[in-house]
C-alpha positions in Angstrom: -5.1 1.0 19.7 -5.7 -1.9 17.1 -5.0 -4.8 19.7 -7.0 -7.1 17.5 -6.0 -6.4 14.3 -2.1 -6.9 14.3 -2.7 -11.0 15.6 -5.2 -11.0 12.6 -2.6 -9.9 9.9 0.3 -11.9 11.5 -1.6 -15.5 11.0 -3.0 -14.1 7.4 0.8 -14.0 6.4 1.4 -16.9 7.8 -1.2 -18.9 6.4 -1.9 -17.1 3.2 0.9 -14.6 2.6 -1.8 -11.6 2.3 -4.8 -10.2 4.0 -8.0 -7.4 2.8 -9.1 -6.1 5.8 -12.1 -3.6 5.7 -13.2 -0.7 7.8 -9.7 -1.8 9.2 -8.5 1.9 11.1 -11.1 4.1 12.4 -13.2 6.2 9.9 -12.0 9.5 11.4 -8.4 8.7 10.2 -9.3 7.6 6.7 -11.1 10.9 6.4 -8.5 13.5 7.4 -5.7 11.3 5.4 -7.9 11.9 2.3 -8.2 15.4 3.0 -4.5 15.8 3.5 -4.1 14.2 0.1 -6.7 16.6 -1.7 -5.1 19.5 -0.2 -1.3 18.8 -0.9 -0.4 20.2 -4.3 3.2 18.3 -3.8 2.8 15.2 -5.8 5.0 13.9 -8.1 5.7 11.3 -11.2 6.1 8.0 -9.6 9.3 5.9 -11.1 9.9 2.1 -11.6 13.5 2.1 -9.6 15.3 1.5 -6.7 18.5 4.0 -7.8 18.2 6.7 -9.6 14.3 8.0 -10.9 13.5 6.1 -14.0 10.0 8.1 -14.7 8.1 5.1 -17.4 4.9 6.1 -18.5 3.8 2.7 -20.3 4.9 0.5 -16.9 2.7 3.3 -14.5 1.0 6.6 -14.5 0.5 7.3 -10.6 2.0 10.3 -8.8 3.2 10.1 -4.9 3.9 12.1 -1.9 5.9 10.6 0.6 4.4 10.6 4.4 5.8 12.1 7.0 5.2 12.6 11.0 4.6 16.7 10.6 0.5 15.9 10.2 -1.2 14.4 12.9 -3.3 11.8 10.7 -0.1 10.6 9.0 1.7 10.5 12.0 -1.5 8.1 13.4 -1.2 6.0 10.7 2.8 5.7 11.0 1.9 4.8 14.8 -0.3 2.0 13.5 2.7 0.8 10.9 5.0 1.7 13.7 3.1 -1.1 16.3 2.4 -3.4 13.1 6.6 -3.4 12.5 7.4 -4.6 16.3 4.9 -7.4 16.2 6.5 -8.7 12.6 9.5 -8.9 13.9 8.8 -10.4 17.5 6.1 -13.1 15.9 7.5 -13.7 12.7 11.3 -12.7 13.1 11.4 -10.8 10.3 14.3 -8.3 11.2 12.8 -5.1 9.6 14.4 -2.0 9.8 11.9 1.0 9.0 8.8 1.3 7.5 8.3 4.0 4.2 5.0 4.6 2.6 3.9 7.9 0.1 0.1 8.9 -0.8 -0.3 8.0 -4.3 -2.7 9.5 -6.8 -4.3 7.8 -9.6 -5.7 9.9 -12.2 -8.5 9.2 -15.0 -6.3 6.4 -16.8 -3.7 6.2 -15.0 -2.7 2.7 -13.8 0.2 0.5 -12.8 1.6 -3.1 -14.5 2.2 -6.4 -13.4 5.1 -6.3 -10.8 6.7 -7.3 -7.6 7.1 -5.0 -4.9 10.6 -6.0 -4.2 13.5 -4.8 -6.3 15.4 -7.4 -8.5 18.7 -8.6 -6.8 17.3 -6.8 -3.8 15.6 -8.3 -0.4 14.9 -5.2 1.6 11.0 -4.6 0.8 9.6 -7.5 3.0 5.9 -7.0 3.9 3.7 -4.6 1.4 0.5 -2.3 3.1 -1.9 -0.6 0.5 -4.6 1.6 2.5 -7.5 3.1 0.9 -8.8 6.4 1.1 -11.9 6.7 -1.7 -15.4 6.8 -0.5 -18.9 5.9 -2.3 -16.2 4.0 -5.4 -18.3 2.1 -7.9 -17.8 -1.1 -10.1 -17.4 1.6 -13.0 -15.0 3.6 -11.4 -12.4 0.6 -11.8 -8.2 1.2 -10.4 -9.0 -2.2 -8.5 -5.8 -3.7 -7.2 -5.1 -7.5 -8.8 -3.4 -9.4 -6.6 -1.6 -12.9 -7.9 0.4 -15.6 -6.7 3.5 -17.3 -7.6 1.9 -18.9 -10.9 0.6 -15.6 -12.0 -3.2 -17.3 -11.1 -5.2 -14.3 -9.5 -5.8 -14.7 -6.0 -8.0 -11.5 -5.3 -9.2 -8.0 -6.9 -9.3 -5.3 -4.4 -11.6 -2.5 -4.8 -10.6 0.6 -3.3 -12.7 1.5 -0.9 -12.2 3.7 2.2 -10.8 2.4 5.1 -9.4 -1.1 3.2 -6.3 -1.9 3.9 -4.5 -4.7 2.0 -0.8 -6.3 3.6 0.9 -8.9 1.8 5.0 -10.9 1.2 6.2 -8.1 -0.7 8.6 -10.8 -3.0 5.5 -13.4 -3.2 2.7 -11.8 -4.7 2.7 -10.0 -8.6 0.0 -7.1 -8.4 -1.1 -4.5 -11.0 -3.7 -1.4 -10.5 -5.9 -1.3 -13.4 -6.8 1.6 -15.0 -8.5 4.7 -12.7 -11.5 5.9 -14.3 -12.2 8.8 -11.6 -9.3 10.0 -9.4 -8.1 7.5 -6.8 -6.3 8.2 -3.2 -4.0 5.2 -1.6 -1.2 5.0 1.0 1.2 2.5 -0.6 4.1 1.5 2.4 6.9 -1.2 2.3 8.5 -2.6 5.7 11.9 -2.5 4.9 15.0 -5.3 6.0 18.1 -3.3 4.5 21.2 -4.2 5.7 
């Protein structure tokens, strides 16, 4: 279904490590994931650990909602992530196991700190995907996503518009969400190498 677009991210890692696509899935999908999102009353308190939940509120402020295949959007999307996974590991040889991902929520204020995607002593979270759901967002509205690189130089600010998606080396790139200033929706997803 997105032929063209799973060549496009494999050089960007290649070459760059990261990639911002816009108007990257179809519309209709970006849609009917943000209205899944509004409608489910199931979120919770994001936490900063790989064990047991360790709920900080001055490290991040976002709530999440794990995907799963039961809606047909979500189970579109986990088909594109699904196609996106084979092609990582037969053109890059990456050796990834699964792909998660939960809808996170980012209330007025709300915002998440500096960090790396994968865990300390850990190598499991190998690629990072952050698709956005927001429509009509404004300079004003801020909860842009800061990317970095290895010298903590910033690389890119993402705004999060609709149909953005954003796929980067989950242990190469630092990245903080700045501070929401109307409520944001994302899908945040990790492809996984846990052994």
């Amino acid at each position: 279904m997105y032929k063209e677009l799973y060549p496009k991210i494999i050089d960007a890692l290649v070459k760059d490590g990261y990639i911002i696509i816009k108007d990257a899935l179809h519309v209709e999908l970006s849609l009917k994931l943000k209205e899944f999102a509004q409608e489910e009353k199931d979120f919770k308190r994001a936490g900063i650990s790989n064990t047991a939940l360790h709920v900080d509120n001055d490290k991040r402020r976002d709530k999440i909602h794990w995907l799963n295949e039961d809606d047909s959007s979500q189970s579109e999307f986990l088909a594109f992530t699904s196609e996106l996974q084979n092609h990582l590991n037969r053109e890059l040889y990456l050796g990834i196991n699964y792909y998660e991902s939960h809808f996170a929520i980012y209330e007025d204020g709300d915002f998440y700190e500096k960090h790396l995607d994968a865990f300390k002593n850990s190598k499991n979270r190998v690629v990072t995907t952050v698709y956005y759901l927001n429509e009509n967002w404004n300079k004003d509205d801020g909860c842009e996503l800061i990317v970095y690189d290895e010298d903590n130089k910033q690389l890119a600010t993402v705004k999060p518009e609709a149909n953005t998606l954003v796929v980067f080396l989950s242990e190469k790139f630092p990245h903080e969400v700045l501070a929401a200033k109307r409520k944001r929706f994302s899908i945040a997803g990790w492809f996984r190498m846990d052994k």
